[in-house]
Kinemage of the C-alpha trace (Angstrom):
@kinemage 1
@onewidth
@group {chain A} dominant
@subgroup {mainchain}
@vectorlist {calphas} color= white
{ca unk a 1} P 17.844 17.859 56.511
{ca unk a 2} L 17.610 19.191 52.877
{ca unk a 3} L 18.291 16.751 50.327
{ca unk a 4} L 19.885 17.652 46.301
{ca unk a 5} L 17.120 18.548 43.702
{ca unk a 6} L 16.104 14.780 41.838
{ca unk a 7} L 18.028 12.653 44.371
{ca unk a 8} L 14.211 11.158 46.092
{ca unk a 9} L 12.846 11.655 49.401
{ca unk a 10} L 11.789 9.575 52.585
{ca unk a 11} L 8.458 10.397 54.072
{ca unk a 12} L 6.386 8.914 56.656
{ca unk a 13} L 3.139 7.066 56.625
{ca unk a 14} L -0.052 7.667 58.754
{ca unk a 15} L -1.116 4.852 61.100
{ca unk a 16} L 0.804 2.279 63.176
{ca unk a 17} L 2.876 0.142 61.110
{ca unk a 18} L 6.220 -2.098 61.641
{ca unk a 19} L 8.098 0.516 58.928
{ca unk a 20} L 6.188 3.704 58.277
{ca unk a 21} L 8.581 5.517 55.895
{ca unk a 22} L 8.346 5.062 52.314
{ca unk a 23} L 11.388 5.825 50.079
{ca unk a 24} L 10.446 7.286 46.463
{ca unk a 25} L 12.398 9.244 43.649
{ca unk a 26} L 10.247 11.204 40.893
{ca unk a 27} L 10.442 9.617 37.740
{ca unk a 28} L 8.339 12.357 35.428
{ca unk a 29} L 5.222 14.224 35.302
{ca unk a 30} L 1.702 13.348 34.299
{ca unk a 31} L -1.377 15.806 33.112
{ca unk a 32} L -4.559 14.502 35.090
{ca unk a 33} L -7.577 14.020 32.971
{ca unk a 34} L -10.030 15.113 35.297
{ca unk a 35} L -8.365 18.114 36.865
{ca unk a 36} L -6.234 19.507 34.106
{ca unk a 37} L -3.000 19.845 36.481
{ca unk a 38} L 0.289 18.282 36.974
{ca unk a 39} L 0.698 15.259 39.012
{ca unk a 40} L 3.948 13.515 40.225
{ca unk a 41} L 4.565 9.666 39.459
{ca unk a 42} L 7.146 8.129 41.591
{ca unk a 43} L 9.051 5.159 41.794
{ca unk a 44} L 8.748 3.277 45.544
{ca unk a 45} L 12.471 2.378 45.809
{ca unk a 46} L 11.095 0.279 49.591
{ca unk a 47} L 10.210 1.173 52.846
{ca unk a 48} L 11.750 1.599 56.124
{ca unk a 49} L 11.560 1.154 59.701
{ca unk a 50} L 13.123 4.505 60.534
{ca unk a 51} L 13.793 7.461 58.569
{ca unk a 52} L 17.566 7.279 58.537
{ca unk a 53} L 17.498 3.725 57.176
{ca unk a 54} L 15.127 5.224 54.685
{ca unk a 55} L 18.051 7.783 54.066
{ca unk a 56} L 20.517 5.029 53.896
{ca unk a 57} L 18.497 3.041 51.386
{ca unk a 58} L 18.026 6.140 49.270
{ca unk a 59} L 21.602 6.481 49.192
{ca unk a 60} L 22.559 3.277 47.884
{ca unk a 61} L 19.788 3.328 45.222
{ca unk a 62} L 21.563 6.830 44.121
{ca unk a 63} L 25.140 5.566 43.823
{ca unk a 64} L 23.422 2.341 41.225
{ca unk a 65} L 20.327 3.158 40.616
Protein backbone atom coordinates (compact mmCIF):
# COMPACT_ATOMS: atom_id res chain seq x y z
CA UNK A 1 0.00 0.00 0.00
CA UNK A 2 1.29 3.45 -1.20
CA UNK A 3 0.81 6.14 1.13
CA UNK A 4 0.36 10.41 0.05
CA UNK A 5 3.76 12.28 -0.31
CA UNK A 6 4.52 13.94 3.61
CA UNK A 7 1.73 11.97 5.32
CA UNK A 8 4.74 9.44 7.42
CA UNK A 9 5.37 5.90 7.10
CA UNK A 10 5.29 2.60 9.27
CA UNK A 11 8.28 0.37 9.00
CA UNK A 12 9.42 -2.58 10.77
CA UNK A 13 12.22 -3.26 13.14
CA UNK A 14 14.89 -6.08 13.06
CA UNK A 15 14.89 -8.55 15.97
CA UNK A 16 12.13 -10.07 18.14
CA UNK A 17 10.26 -7.54 19.93
CA UNK A 18 6.55 -7.24 21.55
CA UNK A 19 5.82 -4.22 18.71
CA UNK A 20 8.35 -4.10 15.90
CA UNK A 21 6.91 -1.27 13.75
CA UNK A 22 7.88 2.17 14.31
CA UNK A 23 5.61 5.03 13.08
CA UNK A 24 7.60 8.30 11.87
CA UNK A 25 6.71 11.45 9.66
CA UNK A 26 9.74 13.59 8.15
CA UNK A 27 10.01 16.74 9.74
CA UNK A 28 13.02 18.44 7.44
CA UNK A 29 16.36 17.81 6.14
CA UNK A 30 19.81 17.99 7.62
CA UNK A 31 23.45 18.39 5.75
CA UNK A 32 25.82 15.76 7.54
CA UNK A 33 29.12 17.14 8.57
CA UNK A 34 31.12 14.29 7.87
CA UNK A 35 29.68 13.08 4.60
CA UNK A 36 28.51 16.22 2.91
CA UNK A 37 24.92 14.65 1.98
CA UNK A 38 21.39 14.96 2.95
CA UNK A 39 20.01 13.14 5.82
CA UNK A 40 16.32 12.74 6.96
CA UNK A 41 15.25 13.71 10.66
CA UNK A 42 12.02 12.26 11.69
CA UNK A 43 9.65 12.57 14.29
CA UNK A 44 8.75 8.89 16.13
CA UNK A 45 4.97 9.51 16.37
CA UNK A 46 5.06 5.56 18.60
CA UNK A 47 5.31 2.17 17.81
CA UNK A 48 3.15 -0.68 17.07
CA UNK A 49 2.44 -4.19 17.47
CA UNK A 50 1.32 -4.71 13.89
CA UNK A 51 1.63 -2.71 10.90
CA UNK A 52 -2.00 -1.81 10.43
CA UNK A 53 -2.23 -0.42 13.97
CA UNK A 54 0.87 1.42 12.95
CA UNK A 55 -1.35 2.64 9.94
CA UNK A 56 -4.15 3.43 12.23
CA UNK A 57 -1.97 5.45 14.58
CA UNK A 58 -0.51 7.34 11.65
CA UNK A 59 -3.86 8.23 10.70
CA UNK A 60 -5.02 9.79 13.72
CA UNK A 61 -1.74 11.74 14.19
CA UNK A 62 -2.59 13.15 10.46
CA UNK A 63 -6.17 14.29 11.10
CA UNK A 64 -4.47 16.49 14.62
CA UNK A 65 -1.23 16.35 14.36
Amino acid sequence: MRLPNGYGSVVKLSGKRRKPYIVRKTVGWKIDEDTKKKKQEYVIIGYAPTKADGLQMLADYNKNP
